[in-house]
Backbone atoms as SQL, in Angstrom:
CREATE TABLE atoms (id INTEGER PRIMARY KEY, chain TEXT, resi INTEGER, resn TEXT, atom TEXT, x REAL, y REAL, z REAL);
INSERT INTO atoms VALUES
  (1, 'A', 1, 'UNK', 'N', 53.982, -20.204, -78.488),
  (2, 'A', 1, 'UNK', 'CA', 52.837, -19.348, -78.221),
  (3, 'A', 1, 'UNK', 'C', 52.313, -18.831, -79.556),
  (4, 'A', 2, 'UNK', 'N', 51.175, -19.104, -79.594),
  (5, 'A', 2, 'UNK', 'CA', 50.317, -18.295, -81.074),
  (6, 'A', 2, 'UNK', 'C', 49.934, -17.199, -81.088),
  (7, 'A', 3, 'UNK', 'N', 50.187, -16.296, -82.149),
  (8, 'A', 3, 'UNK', 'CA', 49.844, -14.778, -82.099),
  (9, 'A', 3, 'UNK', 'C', 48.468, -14.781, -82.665),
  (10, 'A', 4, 'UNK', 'N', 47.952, -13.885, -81.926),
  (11, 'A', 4, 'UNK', 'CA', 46.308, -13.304, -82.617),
  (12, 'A', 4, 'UNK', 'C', 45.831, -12.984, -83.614),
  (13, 'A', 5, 'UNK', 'N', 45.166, -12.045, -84.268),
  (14, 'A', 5, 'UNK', 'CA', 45.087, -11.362, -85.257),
  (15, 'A', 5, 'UNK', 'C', 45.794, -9.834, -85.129),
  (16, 'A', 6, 'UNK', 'N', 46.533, -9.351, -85.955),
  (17, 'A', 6, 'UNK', 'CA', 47.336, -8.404, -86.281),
  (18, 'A', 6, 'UNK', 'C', 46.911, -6.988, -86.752),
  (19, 'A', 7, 'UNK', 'N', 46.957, -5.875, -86.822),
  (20, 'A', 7, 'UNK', 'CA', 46.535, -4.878, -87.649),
  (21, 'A', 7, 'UNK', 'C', 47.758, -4.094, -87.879),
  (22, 'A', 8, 'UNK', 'N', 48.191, -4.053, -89.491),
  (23, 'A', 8, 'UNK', 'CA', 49.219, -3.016, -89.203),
  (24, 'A', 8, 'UNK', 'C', 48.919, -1.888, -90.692),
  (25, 'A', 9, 'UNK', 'N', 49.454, -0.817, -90.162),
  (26, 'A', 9, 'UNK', 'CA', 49.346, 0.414, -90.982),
  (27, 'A', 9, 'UNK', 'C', 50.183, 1.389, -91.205),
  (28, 'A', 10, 'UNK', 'N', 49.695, 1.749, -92.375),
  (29, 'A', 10, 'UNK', 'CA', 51.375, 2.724, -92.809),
  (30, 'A', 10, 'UNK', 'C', 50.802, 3.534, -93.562),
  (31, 'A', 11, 'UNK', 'N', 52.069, 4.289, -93.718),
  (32, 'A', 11, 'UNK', 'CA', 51.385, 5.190, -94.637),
  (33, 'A', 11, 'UNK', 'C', 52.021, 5.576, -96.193),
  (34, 'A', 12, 'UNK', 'N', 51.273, 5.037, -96.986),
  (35, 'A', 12, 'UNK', 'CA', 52.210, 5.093, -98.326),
  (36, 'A', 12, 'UNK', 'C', 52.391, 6.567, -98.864),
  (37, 'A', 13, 'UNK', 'N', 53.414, 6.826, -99.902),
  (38, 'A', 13, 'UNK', 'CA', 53.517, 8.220, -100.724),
  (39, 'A', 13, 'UNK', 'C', 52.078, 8.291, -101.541),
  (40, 'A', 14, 'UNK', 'N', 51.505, 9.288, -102.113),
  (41, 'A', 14, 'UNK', 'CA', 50.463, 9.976, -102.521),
  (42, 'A', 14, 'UNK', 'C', 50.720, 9.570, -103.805),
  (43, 'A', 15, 'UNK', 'N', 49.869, 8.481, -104.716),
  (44, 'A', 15, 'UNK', 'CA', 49.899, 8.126, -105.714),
  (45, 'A', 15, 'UNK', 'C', 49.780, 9.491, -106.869),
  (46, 'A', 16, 'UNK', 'N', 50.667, 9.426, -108.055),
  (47, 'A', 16, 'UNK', 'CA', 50.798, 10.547, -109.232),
  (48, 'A', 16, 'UNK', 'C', 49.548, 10.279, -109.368),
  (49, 'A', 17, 'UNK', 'N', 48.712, 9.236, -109.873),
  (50, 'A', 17, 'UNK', 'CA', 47.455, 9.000, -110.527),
  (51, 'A', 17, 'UNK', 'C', 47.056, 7.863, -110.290),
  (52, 'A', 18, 'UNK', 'N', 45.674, 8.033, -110.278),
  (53, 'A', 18, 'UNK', 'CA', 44.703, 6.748, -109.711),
  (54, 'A', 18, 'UNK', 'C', 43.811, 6.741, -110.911),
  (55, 'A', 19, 'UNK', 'N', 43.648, 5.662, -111.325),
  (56, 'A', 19, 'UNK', 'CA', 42.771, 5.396, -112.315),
  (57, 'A', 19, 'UNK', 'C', 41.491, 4.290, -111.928),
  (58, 'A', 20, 'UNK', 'N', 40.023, 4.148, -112.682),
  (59, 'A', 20, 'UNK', 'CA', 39.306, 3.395, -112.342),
  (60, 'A', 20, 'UNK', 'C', 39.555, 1.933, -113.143),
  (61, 'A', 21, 'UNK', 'N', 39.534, 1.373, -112.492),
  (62, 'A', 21, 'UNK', 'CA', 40.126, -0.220, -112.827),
  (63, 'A', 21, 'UNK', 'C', 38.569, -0.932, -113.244),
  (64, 'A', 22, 'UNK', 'N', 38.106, -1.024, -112.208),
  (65, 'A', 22, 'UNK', 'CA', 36.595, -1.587, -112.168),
  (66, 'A', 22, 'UNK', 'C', 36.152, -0.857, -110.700),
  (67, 'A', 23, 'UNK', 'N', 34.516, -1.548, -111.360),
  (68, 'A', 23, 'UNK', 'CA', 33.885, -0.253, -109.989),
  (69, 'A', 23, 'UNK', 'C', 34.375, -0.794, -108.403),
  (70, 'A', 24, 'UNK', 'N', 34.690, 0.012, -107.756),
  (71, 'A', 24, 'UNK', 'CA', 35.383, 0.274, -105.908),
  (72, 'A', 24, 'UNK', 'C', 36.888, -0.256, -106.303),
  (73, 'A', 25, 'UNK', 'N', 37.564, -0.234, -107.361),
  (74, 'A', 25, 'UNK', 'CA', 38.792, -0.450, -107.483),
  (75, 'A', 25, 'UNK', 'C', 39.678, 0.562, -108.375),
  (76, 'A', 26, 'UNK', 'N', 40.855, 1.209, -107.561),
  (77, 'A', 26, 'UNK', 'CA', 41.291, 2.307, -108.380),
  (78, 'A', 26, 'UNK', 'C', 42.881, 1.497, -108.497),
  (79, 'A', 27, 'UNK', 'N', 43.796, 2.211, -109.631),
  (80, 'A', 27, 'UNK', 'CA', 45.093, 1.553, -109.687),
  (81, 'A', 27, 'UNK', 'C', 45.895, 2.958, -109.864),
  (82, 'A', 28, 'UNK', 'N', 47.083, 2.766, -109.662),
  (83, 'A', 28, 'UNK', 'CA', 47.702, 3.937, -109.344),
  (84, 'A', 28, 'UNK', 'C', 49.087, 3.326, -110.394),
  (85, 'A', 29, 'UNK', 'N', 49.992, 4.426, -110.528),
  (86, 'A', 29, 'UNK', 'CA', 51.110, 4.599, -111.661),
  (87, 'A', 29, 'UNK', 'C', 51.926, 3.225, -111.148),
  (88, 'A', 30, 'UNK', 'N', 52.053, 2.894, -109.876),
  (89, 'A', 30, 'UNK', 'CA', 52.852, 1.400, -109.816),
  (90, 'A', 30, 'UNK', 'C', 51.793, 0.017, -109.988),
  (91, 'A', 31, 'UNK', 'N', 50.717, 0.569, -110.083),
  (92, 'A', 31, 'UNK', 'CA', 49.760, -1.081, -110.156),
  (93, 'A', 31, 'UNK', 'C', 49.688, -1.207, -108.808),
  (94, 'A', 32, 'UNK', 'N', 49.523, -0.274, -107.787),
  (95, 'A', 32, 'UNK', 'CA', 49.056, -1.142, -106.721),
  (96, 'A', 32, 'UNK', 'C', 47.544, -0.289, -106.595),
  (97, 'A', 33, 'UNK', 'N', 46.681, -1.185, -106.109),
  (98, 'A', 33, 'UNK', 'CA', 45.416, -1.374, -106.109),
  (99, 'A', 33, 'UNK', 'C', 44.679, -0.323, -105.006),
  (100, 'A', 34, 'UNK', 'N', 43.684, 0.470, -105.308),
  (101, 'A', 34, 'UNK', 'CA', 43.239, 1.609, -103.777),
  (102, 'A', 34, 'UNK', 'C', 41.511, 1.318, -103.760),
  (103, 'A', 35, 'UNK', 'N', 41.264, 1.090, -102.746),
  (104, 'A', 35, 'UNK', 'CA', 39.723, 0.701, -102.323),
  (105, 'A', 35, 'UNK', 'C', 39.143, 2.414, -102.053),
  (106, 'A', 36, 'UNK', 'N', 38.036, 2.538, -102.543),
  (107, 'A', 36, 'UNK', 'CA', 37.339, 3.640, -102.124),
  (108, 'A', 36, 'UNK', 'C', 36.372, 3.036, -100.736),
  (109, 'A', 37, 'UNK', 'N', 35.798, 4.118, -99.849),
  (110, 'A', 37, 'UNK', 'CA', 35.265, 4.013, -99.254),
  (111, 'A', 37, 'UNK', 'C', 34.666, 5.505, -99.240),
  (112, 'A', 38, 'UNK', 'N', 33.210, 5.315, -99.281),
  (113, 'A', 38, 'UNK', 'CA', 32.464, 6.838, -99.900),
  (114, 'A', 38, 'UNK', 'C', 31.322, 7.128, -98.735),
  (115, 'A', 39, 'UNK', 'N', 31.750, 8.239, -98.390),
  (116, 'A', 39, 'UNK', 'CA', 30.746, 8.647, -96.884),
  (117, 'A', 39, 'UNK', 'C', 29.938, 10.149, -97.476),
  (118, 'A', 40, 'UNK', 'N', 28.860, 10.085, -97.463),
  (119, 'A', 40, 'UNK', 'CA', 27.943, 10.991, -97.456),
  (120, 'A', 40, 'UNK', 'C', 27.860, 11.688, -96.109),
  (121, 'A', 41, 'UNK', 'N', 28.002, 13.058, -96.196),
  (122, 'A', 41, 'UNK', 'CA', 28.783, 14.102, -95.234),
  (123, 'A', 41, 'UNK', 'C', 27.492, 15.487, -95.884),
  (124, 'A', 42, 'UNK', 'N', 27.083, 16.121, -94.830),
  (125, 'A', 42, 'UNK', 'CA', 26.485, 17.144, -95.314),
  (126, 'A', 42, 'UNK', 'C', 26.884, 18.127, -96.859),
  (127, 'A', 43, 'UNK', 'N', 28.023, 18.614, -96.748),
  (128, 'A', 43, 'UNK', 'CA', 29.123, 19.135, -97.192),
  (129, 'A', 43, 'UNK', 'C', 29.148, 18.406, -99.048),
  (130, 'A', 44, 'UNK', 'N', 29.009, 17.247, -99.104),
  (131, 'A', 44, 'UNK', 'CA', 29.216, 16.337, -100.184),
  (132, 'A', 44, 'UNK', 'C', 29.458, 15.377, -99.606),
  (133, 'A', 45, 'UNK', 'N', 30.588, 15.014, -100.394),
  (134, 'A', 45, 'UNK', 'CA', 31.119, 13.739, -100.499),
  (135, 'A', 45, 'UNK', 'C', 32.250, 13.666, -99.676),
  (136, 'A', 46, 'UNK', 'N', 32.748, 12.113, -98.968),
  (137, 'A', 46, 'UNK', 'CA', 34.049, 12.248, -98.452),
  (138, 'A', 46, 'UNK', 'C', 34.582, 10.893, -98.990),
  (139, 'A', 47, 'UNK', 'N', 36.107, 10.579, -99.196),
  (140, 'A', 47, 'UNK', 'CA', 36.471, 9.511, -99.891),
  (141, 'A', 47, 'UNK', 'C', 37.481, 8.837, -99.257),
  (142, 'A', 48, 'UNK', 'N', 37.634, 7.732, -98.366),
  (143, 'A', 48, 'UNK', 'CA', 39.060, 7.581, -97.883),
  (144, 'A', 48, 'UNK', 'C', 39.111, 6.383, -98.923),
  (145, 'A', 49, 'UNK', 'N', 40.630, 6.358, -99.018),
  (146, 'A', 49, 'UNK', 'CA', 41.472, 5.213, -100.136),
  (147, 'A', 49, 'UNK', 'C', 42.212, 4.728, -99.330),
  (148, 'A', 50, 'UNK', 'N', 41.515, 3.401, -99.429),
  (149, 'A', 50, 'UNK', 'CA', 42.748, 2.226, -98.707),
  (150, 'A', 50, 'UNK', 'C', 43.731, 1.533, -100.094),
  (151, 'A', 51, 'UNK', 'N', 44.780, 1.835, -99.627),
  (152, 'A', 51, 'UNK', 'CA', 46.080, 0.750, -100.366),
  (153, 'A', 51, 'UNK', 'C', 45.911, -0.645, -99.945),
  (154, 'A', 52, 'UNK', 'N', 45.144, -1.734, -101.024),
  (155, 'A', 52, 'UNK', 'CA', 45.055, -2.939, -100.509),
  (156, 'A', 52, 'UNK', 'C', 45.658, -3.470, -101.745),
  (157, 'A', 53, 'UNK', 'N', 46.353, -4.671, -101.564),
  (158, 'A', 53, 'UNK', 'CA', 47.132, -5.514, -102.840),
  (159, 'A', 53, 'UNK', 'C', 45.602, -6.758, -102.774),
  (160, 'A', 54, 'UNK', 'N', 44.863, -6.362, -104.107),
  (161, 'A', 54, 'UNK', 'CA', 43.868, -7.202, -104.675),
  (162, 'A', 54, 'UNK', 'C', 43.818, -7.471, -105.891),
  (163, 'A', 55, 'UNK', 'N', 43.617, -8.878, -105.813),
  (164, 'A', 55, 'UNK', 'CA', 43.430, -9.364, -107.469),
  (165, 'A', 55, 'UNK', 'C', 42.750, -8.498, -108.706),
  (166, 'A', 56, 'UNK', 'N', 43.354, -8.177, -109.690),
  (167, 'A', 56, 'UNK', 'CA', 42.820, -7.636, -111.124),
  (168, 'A', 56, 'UNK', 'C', 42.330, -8.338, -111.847),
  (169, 'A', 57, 'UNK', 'N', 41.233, -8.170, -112.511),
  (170, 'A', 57, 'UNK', 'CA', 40.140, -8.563, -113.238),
  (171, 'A', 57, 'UNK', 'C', 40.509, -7.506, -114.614),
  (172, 'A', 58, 'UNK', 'N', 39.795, -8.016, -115.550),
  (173, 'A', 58, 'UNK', 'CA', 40.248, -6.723, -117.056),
  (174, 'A', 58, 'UNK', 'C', 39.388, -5.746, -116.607),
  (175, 'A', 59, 'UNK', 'N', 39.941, -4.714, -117.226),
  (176, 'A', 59, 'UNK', 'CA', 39.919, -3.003, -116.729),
  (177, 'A', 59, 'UNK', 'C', 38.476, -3.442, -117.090),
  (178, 'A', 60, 'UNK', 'N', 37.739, -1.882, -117.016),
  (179, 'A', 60, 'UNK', 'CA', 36.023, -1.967, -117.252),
  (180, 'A', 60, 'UNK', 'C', 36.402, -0.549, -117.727),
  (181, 'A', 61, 'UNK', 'N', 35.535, 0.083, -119.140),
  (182, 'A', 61, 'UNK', 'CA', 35.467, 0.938, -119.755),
  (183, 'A', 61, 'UNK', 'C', 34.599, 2.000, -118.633),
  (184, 'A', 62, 'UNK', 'N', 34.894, 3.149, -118.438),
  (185, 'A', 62, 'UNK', 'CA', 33.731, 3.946, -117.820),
  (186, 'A', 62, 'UNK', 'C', 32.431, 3.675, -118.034),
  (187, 'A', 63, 'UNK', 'N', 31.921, 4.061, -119.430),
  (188, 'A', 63, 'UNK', 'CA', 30.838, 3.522, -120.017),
  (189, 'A', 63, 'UNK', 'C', 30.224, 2.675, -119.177),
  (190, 'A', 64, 'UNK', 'N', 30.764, 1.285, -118.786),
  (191, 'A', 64, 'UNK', 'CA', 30.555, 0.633, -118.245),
  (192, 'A', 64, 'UNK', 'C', 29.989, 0.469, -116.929),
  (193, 'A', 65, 'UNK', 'N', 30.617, 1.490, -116.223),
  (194, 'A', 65, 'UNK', 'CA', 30.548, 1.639, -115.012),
  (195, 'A', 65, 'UNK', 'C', 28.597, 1.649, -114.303),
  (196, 'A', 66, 'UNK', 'N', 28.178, 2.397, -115.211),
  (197, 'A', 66, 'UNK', 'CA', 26.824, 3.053, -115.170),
  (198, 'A', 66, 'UNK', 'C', 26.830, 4.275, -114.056),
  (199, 'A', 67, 'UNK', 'N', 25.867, 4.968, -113.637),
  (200, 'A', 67, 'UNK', 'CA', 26.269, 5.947, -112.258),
  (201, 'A', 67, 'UNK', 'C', 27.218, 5.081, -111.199),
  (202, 'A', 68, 'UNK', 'N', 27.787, 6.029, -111.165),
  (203, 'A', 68, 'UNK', 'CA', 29.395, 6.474, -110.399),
  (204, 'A', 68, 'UNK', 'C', 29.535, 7.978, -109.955),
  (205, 'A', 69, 'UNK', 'N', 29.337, 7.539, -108.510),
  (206, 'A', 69, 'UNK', 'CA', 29.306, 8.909, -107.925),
  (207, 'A', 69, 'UNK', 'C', 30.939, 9.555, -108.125),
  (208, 'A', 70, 'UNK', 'N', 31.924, 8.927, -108.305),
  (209, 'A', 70, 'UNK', 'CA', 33.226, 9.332, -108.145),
  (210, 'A', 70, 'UNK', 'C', 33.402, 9.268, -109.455),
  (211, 'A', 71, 'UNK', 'N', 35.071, 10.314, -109.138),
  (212, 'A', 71, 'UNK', 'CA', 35.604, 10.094, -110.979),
  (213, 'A', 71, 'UNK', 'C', 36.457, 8.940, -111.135),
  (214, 'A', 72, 'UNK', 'N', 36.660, 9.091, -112.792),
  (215, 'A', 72, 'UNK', 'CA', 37.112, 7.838, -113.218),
  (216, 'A', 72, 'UNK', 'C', 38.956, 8.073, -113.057),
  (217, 'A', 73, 'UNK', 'N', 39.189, 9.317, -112.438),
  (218, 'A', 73, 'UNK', 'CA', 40.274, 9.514, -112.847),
  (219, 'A', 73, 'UNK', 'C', 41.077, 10.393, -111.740),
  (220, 'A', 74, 'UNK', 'N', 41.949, 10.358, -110.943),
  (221, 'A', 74, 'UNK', 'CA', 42.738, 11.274, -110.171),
  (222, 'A', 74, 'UNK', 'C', 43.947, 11.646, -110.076),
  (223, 'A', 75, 'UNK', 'N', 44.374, 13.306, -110.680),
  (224, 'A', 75, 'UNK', 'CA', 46.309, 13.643, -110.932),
  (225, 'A', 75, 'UNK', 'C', 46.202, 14.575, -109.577),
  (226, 'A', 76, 'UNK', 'N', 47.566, 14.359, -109.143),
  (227, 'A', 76, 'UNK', 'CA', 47.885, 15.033, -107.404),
  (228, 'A', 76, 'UNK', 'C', 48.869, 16.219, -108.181),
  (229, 'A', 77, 'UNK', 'N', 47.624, 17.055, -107.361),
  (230, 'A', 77, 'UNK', 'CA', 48.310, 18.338, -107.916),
  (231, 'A', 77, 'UNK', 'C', 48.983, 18.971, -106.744),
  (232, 'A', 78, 'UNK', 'N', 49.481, 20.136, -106.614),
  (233, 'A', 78, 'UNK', 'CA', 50.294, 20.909, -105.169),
  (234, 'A', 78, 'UNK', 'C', 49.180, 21.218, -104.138),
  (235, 'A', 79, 'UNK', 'N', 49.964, 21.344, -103.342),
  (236, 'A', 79, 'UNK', 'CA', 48.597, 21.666, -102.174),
  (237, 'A', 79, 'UNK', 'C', 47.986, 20.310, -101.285),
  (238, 'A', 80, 'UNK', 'N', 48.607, 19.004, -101.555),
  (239, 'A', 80, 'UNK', 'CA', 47.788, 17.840, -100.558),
  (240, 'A', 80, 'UNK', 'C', 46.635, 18.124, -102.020),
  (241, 'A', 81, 'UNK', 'N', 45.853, 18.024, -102.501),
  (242, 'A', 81, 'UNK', 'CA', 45.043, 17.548, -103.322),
  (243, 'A', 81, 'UNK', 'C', 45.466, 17.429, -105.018),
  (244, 'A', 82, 'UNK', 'N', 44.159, 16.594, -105.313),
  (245, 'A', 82, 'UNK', 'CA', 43.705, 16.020, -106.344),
  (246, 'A', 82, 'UNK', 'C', 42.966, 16.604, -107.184),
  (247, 'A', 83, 'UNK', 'N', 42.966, 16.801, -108.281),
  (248, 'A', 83, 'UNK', 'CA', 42.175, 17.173, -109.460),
  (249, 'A', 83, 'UNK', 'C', 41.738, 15.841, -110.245),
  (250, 'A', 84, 'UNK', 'N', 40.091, 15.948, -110.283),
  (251, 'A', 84, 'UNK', 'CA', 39.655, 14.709, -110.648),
  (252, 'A', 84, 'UNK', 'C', 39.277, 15.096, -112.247),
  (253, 'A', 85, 'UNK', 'N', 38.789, 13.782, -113.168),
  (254, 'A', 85, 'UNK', 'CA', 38.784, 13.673, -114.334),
  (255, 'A', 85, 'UNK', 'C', 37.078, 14.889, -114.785),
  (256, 'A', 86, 'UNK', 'N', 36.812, 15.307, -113.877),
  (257, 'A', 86, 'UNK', 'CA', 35.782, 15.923, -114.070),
  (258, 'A', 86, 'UNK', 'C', 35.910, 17.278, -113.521),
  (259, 'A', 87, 'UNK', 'N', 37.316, 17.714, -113.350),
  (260, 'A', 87, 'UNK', 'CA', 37.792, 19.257, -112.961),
  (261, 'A', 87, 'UNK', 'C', 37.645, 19.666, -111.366),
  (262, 'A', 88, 'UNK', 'N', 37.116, 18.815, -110.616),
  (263, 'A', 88, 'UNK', 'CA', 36.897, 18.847, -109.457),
  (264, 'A', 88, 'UNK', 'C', 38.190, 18.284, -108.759),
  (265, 'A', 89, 'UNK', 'N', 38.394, 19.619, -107.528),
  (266, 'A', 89, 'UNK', 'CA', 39.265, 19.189, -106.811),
  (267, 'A', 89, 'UNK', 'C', 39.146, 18.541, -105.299),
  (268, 'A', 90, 'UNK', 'N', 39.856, 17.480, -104.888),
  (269, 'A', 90, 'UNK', 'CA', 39.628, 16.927, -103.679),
  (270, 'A', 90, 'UNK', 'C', 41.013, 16.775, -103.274),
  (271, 'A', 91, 'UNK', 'N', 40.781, 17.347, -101.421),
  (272, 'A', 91, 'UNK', 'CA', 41.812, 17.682, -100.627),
  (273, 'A', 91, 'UNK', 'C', 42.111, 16.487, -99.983),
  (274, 'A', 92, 'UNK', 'N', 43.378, 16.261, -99.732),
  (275, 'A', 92, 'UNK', 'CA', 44.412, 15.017, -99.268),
  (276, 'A', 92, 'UNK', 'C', 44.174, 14.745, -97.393),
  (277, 'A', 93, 'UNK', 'N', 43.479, 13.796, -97.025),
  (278, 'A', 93, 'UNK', 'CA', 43.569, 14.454, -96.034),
  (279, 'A', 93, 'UNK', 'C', 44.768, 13.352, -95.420),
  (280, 'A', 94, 'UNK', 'N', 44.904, 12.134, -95.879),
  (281, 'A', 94, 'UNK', 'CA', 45.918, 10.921, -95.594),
  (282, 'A', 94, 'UNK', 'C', 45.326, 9.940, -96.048),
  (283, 'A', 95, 'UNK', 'N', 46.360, 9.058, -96.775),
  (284, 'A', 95, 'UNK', 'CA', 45.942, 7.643, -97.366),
  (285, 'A', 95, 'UNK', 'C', 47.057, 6.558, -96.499),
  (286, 'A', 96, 'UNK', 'N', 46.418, 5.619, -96.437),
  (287, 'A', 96, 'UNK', 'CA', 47.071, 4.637, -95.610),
  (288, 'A', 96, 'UNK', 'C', 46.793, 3.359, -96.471),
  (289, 'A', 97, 'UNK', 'N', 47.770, 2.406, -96.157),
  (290, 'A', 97, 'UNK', 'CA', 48.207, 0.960, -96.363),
  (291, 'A', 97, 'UNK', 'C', 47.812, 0.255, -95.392),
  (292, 'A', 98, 'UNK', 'N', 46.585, -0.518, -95.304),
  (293, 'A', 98, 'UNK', 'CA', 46.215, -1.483, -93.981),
  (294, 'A', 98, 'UNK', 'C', 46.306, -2.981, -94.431),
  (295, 'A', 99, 'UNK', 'N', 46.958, -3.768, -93.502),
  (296, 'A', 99, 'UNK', 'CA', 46.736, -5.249, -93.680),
  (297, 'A', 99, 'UNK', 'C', 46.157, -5.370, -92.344),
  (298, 'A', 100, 'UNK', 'N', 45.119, -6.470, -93.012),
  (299, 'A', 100, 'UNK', 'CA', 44.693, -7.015, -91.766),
  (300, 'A', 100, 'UNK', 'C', 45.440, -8.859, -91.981),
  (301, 'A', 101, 'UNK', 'N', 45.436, -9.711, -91.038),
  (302, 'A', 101, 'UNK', 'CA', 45.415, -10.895, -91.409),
  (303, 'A', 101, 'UNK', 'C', 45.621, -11.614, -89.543),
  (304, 'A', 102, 'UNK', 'N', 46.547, -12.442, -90.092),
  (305, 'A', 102, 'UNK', 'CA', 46.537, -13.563, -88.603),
  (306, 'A', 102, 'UNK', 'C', 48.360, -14.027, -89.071),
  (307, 'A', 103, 'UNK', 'N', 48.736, -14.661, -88.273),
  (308, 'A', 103, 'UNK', 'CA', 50.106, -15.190, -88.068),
  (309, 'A', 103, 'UNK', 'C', 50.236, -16.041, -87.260),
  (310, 'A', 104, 'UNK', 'N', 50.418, -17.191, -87.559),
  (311, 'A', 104, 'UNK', 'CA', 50.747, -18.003, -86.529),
  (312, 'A', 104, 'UNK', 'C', 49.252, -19.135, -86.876),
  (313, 'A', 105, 'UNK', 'N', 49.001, -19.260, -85.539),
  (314, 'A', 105, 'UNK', 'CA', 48.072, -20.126, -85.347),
  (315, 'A', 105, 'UNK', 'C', 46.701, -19.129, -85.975),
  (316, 'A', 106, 'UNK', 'N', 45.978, -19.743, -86.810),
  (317, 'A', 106, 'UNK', 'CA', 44.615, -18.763, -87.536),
  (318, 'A', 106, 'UNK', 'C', 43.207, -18.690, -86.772),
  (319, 'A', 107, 'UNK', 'N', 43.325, -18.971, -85.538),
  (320, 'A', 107, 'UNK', 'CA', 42.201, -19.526, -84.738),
  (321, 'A', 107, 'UNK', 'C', 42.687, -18.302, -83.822),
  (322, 'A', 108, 'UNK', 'N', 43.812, -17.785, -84.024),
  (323, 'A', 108, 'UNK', 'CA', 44.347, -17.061, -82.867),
  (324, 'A', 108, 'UNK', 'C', 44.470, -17.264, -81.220),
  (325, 'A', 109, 'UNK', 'N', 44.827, -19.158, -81.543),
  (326, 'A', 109, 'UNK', 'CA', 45.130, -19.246, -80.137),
  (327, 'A', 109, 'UNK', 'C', 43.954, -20.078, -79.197),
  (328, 'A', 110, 'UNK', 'N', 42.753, -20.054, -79.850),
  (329, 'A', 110, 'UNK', 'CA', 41.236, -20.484, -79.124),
  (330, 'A', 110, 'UNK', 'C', 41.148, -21.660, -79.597),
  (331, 'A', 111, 'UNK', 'N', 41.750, -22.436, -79.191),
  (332, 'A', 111, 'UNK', 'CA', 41.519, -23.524, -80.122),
  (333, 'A', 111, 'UNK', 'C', 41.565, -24.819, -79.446);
């Protein structure tokens, strides 16, 4: 019997520091890789970080970046939040580890 497509999720420890790798790619103190996802919210800004294992490309200087609504830089301070490279603090609300993929048969079975 062939299994479908899968979703599984977890929840990793709260990276010491996230750094900007290249733009929508942050890296954290072990090298594993965090996707931004940036929602415009009355309030400001809101940011969820997915833990995805993705290929690295050479870093990109800020400079580089050109406007960048986010910082280049994030240390986890007490409290569930972050102090970003621009003195601004942002509150933890949960970061998660998602794989998506397939197993088994890649058609999931329709075939």
């Amino acid at each position: 019997m062939a299994e479908g497509p899968f979703f599984r999720a977890q929840t990793p420890l709260h990276p010491d520091h996230l750094w900007i790798w290249e733009k929508a790619v942050y890296v954290d103190e072990n090298r594993r890789t965090w996707l931004p996802i940036t929602i415009e919210i009355e309030s400001g800004l809101q940011v969820l970080l997915r833990q995805e294992d993705v290929p690295l490309g050479d870093p990109v200087c800020p400079s580089q970046l050109g406007p960048y609504q986010l910082p280049v830089m994030w240390q986890l301070y007490p409290g569930r939040r972050y102090r970003a490279s621009d003195s601004s603090f942002w509150r933890i609300v949960y970061h998660i580890k998602a794989s998506v993929g397939f197993s088994g048969d890649p058609s999931g079975g329709r075939g």
